[in-house]
C-alpha positions as CSV (number, residue, x, y, z in Angstrom):
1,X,119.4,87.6,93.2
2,X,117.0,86.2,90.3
3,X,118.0,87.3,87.1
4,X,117.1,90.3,85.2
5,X,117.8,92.3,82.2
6,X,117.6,95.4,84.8
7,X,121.0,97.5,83.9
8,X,121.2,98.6,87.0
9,X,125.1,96.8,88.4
10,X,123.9,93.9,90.5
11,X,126.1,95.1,93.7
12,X,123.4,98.2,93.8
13,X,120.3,96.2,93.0
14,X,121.5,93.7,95.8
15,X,121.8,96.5,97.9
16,X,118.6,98.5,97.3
17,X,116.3,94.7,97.6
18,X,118.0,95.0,101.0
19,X,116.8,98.3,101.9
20,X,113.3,97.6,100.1
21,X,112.5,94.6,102.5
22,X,113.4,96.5,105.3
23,X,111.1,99.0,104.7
24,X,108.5,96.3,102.9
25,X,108.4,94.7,106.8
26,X,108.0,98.4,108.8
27,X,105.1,98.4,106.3
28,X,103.6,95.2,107.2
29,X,103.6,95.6,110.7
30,X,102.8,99.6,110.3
31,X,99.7,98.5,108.4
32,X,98.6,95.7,110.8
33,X,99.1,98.9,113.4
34,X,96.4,100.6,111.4
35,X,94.5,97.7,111.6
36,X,95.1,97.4,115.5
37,X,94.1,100.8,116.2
38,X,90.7,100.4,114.0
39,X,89.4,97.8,115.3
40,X,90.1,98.9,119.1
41,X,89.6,102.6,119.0
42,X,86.6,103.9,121.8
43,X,85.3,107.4,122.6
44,X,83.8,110.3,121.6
45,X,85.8,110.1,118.0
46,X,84.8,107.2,117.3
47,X,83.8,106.8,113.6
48,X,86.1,109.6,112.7
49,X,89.2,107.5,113.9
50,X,87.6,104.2,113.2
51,X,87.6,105.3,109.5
52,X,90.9,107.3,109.7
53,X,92.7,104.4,110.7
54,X,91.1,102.2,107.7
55,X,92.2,104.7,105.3
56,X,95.8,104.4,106.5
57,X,95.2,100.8,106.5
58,X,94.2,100.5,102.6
59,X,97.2,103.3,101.9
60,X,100.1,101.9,103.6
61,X,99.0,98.3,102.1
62,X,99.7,100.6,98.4
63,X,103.1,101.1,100.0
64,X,103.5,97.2,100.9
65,X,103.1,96.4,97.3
66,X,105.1,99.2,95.8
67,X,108.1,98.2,98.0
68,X,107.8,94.7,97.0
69,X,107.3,94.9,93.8
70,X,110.4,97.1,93.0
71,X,112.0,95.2,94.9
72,X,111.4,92.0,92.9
73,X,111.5,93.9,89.7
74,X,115.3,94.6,90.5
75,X,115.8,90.9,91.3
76,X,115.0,90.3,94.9
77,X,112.6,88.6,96.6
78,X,110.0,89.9,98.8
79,X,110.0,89.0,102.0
80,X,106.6,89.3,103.4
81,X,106.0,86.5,105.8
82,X,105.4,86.7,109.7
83,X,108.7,85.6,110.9
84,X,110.5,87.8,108.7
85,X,108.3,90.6,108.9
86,X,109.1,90.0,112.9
87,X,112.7,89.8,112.2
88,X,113.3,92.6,110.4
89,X,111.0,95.4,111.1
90,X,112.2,98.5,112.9
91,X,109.2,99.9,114.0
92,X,108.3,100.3,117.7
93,X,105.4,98.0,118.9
94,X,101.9,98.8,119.3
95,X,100.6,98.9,122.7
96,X,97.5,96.1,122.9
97,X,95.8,97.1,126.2
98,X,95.0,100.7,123.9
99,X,91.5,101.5,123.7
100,X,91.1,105.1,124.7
101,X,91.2,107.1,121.4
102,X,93.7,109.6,122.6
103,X,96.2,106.6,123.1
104,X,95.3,105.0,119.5
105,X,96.4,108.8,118.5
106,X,99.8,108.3,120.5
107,X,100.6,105.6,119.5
108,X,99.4,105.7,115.9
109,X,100.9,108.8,115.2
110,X,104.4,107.7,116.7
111,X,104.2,104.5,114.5
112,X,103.3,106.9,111.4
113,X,106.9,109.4,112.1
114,X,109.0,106.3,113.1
115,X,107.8,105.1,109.2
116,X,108.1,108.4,107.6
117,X,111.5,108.7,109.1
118,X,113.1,105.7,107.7
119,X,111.1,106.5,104.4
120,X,113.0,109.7,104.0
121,X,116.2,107.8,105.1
122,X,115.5,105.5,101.8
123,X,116.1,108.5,99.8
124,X,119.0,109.6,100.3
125,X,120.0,105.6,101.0
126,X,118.7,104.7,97.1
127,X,120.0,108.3,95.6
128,X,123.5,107.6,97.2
129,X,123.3,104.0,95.4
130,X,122.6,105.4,92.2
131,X,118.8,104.3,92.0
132,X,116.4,107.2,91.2
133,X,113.9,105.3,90.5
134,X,113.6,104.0,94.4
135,X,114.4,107.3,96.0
136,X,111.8,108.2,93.8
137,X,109.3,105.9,95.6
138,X,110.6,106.7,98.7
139,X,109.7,110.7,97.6
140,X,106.2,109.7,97.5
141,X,106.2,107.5,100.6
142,X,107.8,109.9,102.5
143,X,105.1,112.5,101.4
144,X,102.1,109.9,101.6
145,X,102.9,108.8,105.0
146,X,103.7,113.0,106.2
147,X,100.3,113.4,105.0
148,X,98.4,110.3,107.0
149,X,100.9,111.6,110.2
150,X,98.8,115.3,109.5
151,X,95.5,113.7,109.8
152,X,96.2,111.7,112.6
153,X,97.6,113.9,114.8
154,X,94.9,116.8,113.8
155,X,92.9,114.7,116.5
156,X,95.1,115.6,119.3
157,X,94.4,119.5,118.7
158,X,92.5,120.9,121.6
């Protein structure tokens, strides 16, 4: 842990950057998700998803940066890379042979509740340490993400 003048105790703020990079990689690889199922998407929705799923893309990168950022406010360090993105991420994988907008949907919309999930997990998880201020980011996560989940799966509506 770096030092700061944070008076958070240091076993909680060790604890939290834990929790933070965890959720700082599902964000990574749910944003290069977003990124996946814009460039790929094909069918009649077309531009609606195309555009959807670059919205997502530029609001779960606000949540990349927010995570990291506490995070290294509190003393940690971010840990943002490839391999430990890829080490540490919970978040199912993205099917590559997808093209068909329904399964861009699916699969997007499953990636979007795995996220939201674990979000909500972070608040009770940062609460129970004694940091509001990160379940307080989590809150809006959580609520952010519930949101995206909402517009995506609108497109599966008949």
């Amino acid at each position: 842990m770096n030092r700061t003048k944070n008076d958070l105790p240091e076993g909680t703020r060790t604890k939290v950057v834990e929790l933070l990079n965890a959720r700082l990689a599902d964000s990574i690889e749910l944003r290069l998700q977003a990124k996946q199922a814009h460039w790929n998407v094909k069918g009649p929705n077309f531009i609606a998803l195309h555009k959807l799923f670059d919205e997502a893309y530029e609001k779960v990168g606000e949540y990349v940066d927010e995570f990291a950022e506490r995070l290294v406010a509190l003393g940690g360090v971010a840990e943002g890379t490839s391999p430990a993105v890829s080490k540490r991420t919970t978040m199912p994988p993205y099917p590559l042979a997808a093209v068909d907008w329904r399964q861009h949907v699916e699969a997007f919309s499953t990636a979007l509740a795995h996220f939201a999930k674990f979000a909500r997990a972070g608040i009770d998880e940062s609460d129970k340490l004694g940091d509001k201020d990160t379940a307080d980011l989590f809150t809006q996560v959580s609520r952010g993400t519930d949101q995206l989940l909402w517009m995506v799966e609108a497109h599966l509506e008949k």
